[in-house]
C-alpha positions as CSV (number, residue, x, y, z in Angstrom):
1,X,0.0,0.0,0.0
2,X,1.5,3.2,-1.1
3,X,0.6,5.8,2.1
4,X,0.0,9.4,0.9
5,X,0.1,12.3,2.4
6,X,-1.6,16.0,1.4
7,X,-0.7,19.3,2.0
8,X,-2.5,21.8,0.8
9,X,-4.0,25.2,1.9
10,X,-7.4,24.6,1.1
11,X,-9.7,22.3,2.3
12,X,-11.8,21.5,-0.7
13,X,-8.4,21.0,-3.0
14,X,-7.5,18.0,-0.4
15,X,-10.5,16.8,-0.2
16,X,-10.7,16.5,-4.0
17,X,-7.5,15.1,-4.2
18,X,-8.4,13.0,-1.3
19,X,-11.2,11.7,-3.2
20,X,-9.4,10.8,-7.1
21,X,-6.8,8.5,-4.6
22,X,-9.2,7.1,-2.7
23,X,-10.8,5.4,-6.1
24,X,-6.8,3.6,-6.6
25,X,-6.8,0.2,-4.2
26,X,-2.9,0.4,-3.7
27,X,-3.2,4.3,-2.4
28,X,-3.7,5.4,1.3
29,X,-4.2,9.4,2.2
30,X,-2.9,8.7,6.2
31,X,-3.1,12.3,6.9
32,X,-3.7,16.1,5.6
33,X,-2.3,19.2,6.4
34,X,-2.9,23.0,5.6
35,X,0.8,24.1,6.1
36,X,4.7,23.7,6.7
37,X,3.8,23.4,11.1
38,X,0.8,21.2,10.4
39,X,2.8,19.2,7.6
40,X,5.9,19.0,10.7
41,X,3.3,18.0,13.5
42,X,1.6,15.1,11.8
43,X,5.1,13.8,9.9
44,X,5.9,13.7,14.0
45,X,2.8,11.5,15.1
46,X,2.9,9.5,11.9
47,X,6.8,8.2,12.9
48,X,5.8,7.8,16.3
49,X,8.8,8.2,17.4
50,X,10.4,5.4,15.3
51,X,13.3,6.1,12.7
52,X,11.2,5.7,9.8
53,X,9.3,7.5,7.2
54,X,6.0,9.2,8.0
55,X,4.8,7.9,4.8
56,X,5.6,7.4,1.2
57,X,4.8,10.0,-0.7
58,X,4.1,14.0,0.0
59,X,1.9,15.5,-2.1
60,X,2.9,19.5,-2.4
61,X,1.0,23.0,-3.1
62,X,3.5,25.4,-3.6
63,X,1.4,28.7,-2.9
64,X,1.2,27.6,1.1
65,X,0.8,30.1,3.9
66,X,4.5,31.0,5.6
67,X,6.8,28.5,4.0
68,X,6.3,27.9,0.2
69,X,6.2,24.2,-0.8
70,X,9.6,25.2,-2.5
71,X,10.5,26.1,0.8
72,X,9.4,22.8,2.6
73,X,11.6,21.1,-0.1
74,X,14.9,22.7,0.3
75,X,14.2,22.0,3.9
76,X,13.1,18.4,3.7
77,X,16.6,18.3,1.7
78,X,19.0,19.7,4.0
79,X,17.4,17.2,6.8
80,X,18.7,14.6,4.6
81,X,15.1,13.5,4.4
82,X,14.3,10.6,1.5
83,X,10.6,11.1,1.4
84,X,9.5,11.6,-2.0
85,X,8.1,14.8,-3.1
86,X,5.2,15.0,-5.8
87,X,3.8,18.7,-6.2
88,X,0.5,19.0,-7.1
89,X,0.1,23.2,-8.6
90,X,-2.7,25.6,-9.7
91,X,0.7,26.8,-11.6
92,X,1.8,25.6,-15.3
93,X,4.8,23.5,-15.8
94,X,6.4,26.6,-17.2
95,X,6.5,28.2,-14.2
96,X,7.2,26.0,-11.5
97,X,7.9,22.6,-12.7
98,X,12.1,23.4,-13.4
99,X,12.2,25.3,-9.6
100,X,10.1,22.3,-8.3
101,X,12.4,19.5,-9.6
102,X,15.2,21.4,-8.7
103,X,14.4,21.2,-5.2
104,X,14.1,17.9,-5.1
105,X,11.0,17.1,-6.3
106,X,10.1,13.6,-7.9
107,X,7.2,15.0,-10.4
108,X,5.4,17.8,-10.9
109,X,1.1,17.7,-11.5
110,X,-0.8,20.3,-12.3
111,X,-4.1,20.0,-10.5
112,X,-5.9,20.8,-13.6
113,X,-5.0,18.2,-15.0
114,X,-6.9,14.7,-15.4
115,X,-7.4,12.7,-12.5
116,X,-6.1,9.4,-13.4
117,X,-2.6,11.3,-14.3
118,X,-2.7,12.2,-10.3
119,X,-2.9,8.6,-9.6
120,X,0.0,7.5,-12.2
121,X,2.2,10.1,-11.1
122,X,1.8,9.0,-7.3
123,X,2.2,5.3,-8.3
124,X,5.3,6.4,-10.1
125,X,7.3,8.3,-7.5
126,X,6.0,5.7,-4.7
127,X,8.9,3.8,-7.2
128,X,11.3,6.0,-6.4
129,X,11.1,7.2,-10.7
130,X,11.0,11.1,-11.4
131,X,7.3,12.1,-12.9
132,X,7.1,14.5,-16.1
133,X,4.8,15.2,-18.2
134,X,5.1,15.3,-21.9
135,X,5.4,19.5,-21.6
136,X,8.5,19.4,-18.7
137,X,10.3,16.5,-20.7
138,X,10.3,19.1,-23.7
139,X,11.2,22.1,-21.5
140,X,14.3,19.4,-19.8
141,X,15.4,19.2,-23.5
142,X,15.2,22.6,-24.1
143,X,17.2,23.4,-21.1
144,X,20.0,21.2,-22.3
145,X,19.9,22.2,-26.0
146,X,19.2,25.9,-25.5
147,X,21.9,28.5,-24.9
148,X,22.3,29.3,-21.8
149,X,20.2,33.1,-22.3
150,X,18.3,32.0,-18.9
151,X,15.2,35.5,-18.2
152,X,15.4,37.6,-15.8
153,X,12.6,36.3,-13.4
154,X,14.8,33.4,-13.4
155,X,17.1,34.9,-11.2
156,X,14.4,35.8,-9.0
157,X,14.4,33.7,-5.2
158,X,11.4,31.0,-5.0
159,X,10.0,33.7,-2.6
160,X,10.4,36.8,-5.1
161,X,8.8,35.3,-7.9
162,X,6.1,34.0,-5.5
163,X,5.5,37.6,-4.6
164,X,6.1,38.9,-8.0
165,X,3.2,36.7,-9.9
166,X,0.9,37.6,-6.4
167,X,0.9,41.3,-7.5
168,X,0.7,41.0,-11.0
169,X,-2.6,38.8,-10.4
170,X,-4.2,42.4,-8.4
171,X,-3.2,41.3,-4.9
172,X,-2.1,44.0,-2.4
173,X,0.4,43.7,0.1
174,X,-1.3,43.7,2.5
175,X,-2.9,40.8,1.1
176,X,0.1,38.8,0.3
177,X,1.5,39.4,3.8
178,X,-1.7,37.9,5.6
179,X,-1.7,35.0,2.8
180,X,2.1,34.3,3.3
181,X,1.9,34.6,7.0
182,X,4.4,37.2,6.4
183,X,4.6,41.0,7.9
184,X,3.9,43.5,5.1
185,X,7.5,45.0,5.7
186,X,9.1,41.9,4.4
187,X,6.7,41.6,1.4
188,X,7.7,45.1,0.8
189,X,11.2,44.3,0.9
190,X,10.5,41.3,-1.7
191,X,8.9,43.7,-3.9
192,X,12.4,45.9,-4.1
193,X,13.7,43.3,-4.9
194,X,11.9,42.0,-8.3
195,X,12.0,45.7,-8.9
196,X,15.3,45.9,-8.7
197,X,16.4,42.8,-10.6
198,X,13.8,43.1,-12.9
199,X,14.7,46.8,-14.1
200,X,10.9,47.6,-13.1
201,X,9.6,50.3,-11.6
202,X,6.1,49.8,-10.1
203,X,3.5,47.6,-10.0
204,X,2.0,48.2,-13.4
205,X,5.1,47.6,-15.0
206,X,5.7,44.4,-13.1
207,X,2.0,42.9,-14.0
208,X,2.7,43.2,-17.9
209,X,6.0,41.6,-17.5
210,X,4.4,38.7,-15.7
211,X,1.3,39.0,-18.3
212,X,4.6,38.9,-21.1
213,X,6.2,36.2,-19.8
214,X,3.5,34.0,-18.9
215,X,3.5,34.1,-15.8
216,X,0.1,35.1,-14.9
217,X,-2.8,35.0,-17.2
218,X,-3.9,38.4,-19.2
């Protein structure tokens, strides 16, 4: 039995995620959580106290309040920790996939997606194999064939580009700190920052960047 677990935000997402694994025999959802302390509290009562794995896959919103699922990643990673990763994104490949595998990620779903493709990609990491889909095995080639001519939001911090594609899509930041469980000073700060390495100069002009890049929708 593979044993799952979700971590996701919003309650409805897990629940519908809950629901496509619960129709797979070999699949187990053994707990949920909403964010990186929840995610750290039940990983805790699931080892119950014994060295071993909580479970045997993590399934991984990126947009989470506080720490990003990037963030829960690198952090997993530098705790030398071998549960596998699957992120499950409102977000295109094109946007997050490359970060997401990156950080250790074993796949990368978008939750848009078809149902049954959720099911194979958790079946396929629970095997210890990466999980692409047909568009992130073409951007992989790309990467390696391309010159190396890399945009400039790709220099941004998983953090800065979280915060740049938040006020492109009309969010304040006001907003984005009570969403990010952040204080509005340091989403100010992050702001500079895109500005800065972006060449932008306020807000307008960072929404059509995103909206030319692709990284939100016009």
């Amino acid at each position: 039995m593979i044993r799952v677990i979700l971590c996701d935000d919003h309650a409805l997402i897990r629940r519908g995620i809950r629901d496509t694994l619960s129709d797979a025999p070999d699949i187990e959802v053994v707990g949920e959580a909403g964010d990186y302390g929840e995610l750290r509290a039940l990983m805790r009562t699931l080892a119950n106290g014994r060295d071993e794995l909580p479970a045997d896959v993590l399934l991984l919103d990126i947009h989470l309040p506080g720490r990003s699922g990037l963030d829960v990643m690198h952090t997993l990673k530098e705790e030398g920790s071998s549960l596998k990763v699957l992120v499950v994104s409102m977000y295109p490949e094109d946007q997050y996939a490359m970060r997401a595998l990156r950080a250790g990620a074993f796949g990368y779903v978008n939750k848009g997606g078809d149902p049954q493709t959720l099911v194979t990609a958790v079946r396929t990491v629970a095997q210890g194999r990466k999980y692409v889909t047909p568009e992130i095995a073409q951007m992989l080639v790309e990467s390696l064939t391309a010159p190396v001519n890399e945009s400039p939001h790709e220099r941004l911090s998983d953090r800065e580009l979280q915060t740049l594609t938040m006020i492109a899509s009309g969010k304040r930041l006001s907003d984005i700190a009570e969403e990010l469980k952040l204080s509005p000073k340091t989403v100010s700060v992050y702001r500079a920052r895109v500005l800065e390495k972006l060449g932008l100069h306020n807000n307008s002009e960072l929404t059509v960047y995103a909206i030319r890049n692709g990284l939100v929708g016009n």
